[in-house]
N, C-alpha and C positions, 0 to 999 in steps of 0.2 A: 701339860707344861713341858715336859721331856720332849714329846714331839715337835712342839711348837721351837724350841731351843734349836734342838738337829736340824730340821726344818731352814731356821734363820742362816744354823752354821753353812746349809749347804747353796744355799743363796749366797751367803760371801764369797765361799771359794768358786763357786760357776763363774761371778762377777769378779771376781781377781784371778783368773785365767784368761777370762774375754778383756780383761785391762792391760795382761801381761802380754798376751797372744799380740792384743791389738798393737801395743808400746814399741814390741820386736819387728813389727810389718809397716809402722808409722812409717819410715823412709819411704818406701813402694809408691806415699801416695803423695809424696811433692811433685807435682806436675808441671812439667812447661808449655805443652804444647797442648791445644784443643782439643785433638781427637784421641791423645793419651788420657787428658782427662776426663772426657766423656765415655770414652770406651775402658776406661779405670785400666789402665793397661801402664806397667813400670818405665821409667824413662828410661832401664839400664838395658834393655831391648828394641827399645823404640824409639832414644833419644837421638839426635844426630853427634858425630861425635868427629867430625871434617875439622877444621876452623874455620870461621867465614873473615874477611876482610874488616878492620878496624877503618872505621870513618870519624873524622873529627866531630867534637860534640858542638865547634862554632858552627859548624853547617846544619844545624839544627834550630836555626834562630825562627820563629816564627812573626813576618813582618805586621805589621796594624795596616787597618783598615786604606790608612791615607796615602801609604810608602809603598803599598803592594805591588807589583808589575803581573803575579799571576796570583789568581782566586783557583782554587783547591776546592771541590766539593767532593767528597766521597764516604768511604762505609771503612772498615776495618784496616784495608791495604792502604788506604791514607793518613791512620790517624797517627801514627808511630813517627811520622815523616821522614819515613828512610830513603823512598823512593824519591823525595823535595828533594833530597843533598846534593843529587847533580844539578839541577836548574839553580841551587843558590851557589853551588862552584862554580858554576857561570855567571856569576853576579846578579843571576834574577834572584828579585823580592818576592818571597811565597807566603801569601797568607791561607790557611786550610781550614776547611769549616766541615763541619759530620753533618752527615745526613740527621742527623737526631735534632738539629740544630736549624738547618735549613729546611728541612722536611720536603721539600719539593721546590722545581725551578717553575715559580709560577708565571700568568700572562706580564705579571708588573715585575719581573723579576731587573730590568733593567733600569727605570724608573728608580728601584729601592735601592740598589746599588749605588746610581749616584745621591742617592740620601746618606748612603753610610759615606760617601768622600772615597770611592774607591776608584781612581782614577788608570788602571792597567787596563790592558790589553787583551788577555789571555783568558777566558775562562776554563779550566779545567774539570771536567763532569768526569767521576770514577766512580764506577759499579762492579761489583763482581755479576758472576753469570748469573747463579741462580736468584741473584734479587732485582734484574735488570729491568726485567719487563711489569714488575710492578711500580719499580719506581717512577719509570716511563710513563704510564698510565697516571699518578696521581697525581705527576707535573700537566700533562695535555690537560686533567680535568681543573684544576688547580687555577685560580683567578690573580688570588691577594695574596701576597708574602703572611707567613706568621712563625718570625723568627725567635726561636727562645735562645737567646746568648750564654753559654757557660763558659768558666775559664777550667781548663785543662791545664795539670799541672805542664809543664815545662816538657817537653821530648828529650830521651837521654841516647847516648847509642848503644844499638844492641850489645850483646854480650859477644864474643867472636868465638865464643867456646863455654857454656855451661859447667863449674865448678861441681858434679857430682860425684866428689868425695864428702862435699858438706853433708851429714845426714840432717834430715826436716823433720823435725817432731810437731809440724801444726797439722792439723786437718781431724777428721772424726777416725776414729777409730774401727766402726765399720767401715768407712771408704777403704783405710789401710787391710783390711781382710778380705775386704770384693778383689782388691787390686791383686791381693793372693790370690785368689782363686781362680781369678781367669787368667792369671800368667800359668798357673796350673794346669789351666784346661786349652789356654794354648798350646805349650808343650805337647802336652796329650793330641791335639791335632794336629800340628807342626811333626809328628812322628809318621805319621800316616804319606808317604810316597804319592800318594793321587788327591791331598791335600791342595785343593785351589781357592779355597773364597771363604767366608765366616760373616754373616751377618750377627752383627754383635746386639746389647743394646743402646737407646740414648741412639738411634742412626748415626753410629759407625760401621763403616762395612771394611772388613783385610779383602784384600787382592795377592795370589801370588804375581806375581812377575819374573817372567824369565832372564830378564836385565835387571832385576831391580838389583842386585849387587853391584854394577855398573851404575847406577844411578844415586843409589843412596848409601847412607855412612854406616846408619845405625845397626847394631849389631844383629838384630832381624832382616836385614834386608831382604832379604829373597821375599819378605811378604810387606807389603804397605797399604797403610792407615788410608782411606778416604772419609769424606762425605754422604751420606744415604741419600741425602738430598741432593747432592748437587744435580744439574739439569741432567737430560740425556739427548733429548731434542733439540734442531737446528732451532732458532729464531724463525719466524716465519715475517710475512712482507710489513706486518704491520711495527713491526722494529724500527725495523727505520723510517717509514713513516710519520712515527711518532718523536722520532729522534729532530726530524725535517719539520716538524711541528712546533718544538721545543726553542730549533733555532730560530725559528723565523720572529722569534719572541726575544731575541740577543739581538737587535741592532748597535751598530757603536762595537762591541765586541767579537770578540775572533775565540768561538768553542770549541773545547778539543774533548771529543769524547772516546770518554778508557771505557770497554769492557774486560773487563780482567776475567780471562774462562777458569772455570771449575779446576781445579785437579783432578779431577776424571775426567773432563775434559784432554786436558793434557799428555793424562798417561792413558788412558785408556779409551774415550772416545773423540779421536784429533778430526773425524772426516766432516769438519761444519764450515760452512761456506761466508756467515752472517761477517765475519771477520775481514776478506774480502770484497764482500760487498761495501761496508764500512770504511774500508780505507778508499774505495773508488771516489763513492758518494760524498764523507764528511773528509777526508783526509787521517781518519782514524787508524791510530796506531794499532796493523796487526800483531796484536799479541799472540793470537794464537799461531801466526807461523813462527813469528820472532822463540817465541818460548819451544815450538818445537825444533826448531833448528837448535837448540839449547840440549833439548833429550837426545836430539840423533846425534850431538858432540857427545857426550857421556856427561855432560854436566852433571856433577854428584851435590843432593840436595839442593838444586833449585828452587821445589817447593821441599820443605822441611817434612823429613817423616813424621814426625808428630804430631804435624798442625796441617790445616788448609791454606796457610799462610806461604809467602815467600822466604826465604833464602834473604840472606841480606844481600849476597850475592845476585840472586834474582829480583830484588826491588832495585838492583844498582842497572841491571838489563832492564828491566820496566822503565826505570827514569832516561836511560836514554831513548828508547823508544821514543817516550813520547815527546822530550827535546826534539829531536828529529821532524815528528809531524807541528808541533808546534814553528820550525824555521819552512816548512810546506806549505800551512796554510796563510790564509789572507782573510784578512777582513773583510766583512760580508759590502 
């Protein structure tokens, strides 16, 4: 009984140390951005700390099916509709639909559209890099629409600057002592002079960069957050072929296809030609030189250190871009 008592005692206080421990490190683990929270890494090193540009939240209207002038299909970089704000300050009507949603631009994709009463001009198809050529692929295969409709709350505008003085007590309490420990064991590598790269886990991978002070806010700069995944290789022919596929399936409408490249892409491997070709062939907006002409200004936080994401800044570069090829092309 003695035993068993001590025993219990000393189970409570191991468990009200890892409660206390945990309570004191809770902030560490409010996350804003993707690859802080995947790589459990603190926002007070990693967050961006610039301010970005304040956009009205009227430019955030997302128009219905009947009134639209441009349809919006894309993945992550569209759903927030920051990058819409320019075309709707130009008075275009934008309505945006997720890939989750439309799941592929099938043979009847034109057909269905005018079932929904979509009467515009514009179709807009946005991908990022590395999920392009599957998307690609399950549109050419792809016959019949099978649309599932959700409503999304309302889009609000970004923040133009992150409030972290607020301390955040949600999240698990192991996440808050992972988040210790490898801010820990970054230091510890961060100390080391011939410190270049860190493959984390959850595929995140640091980069140092010799500009990244120049480029980014956050108080780590000199190293930045990417993607493990993001591509590394050019597109090859059948990219666009498939793309020439896709269109020939839009009669009546005028396609504008975004591939939005990687952030490694960007910062680390710019030499891809697929962007180029793209703008010859469809009239597609290059991003990848537009965005690098961006890094070689010293643009700071384009993409966000934290995330895989844009910069409001840099979704406000995005939205002109592809205004621009949208007054290029013509109806087929």
């Amino acid at each position: 009984m003695k035993h068993s008592k001590l025993f219990s005692i000393l189970v409570i206080l191991a468990l009200s140390i890892y409660a206390i421990s945990g309570f004191y490190f809770l902030p560490l683990s409010g996350f804003e951005g993707d690859l802080t929270r995947m790589g459990k890494l603190p926002e007070a090193k990693f967050g961006w700390t610039k301010p970005q540009p304040a956009i009205a939240a009227a430019l955030f209207h997302q128009a219905s099916w009947q009134e639209a002038d441009v349809l919006v299909v894309g993945d992550s970089f569209s759903k927030h509709h920051v990058w819409q704000t320019v075309l709707t300050q130009k008075n275009l009507r934008v309505r945006t639909e997720d890939w989750g949603n439309i799941r592929s631009i099938c043979g009847d994709f034109s057909a269905w559209l005018k079932s929904k009463k979509f009467h515009g001009q514009y179709i807009v198809i946005e991908v990022v890099e590395r999920a392009a050529e599957d998307v690609l692929d399950r549109s050419v295969r792809c016959e019949k629409m099978s649309y599932l409709a959700s409503n999304y709350p309302p889009s609000a505008p970004p923040e133009t600057l992150p409030d972290r003085q607020r301390r955040s007590y949600t999240g698990k309490i192991s996440v808050s002592i992972q988040t210790w420990l490898h801010s820990l064991e970054y230091d510890y590598l961060n100390s080391d002079p011939d410190f270049k790269q860190w493959d984390m886990p959850n595929h995140v991978k640091m980069q140092r960069l010799a500009d990244g002070c120049d480029l980014f806010s956050h108080p780590s700069c000199r190293d930045v957050l990417f993607l493990a995944q993001d591509r590394v290789p050019d597109f090859n022919a059948s990219m666009l072929e498939n793309m020439g596929k896709v269109n020939a399936t839009l009669s009546g409408f005028t396609p504008i296809w975004v591939v939005v490249p990687d952030k490694s892409t960007v910062y680390l491997n710019p030499n891809k030609h697929f962007w180029e070709l793209a703008e010859q062939r469809f009239h597609a907006p290059n991003l990848l030189r537009i965005f690098r002409h961006e890094i070689k200004n010293k643009s700071v936080d384009f993409y966000r250190g934290n995330d895989t994401h844009l910069s409001s800044s840099g979704f406000l570069v995005m939205g002109e871009a592809i205004h621009q090829s949208m007054q290029k092309a013509r109806v087929p």
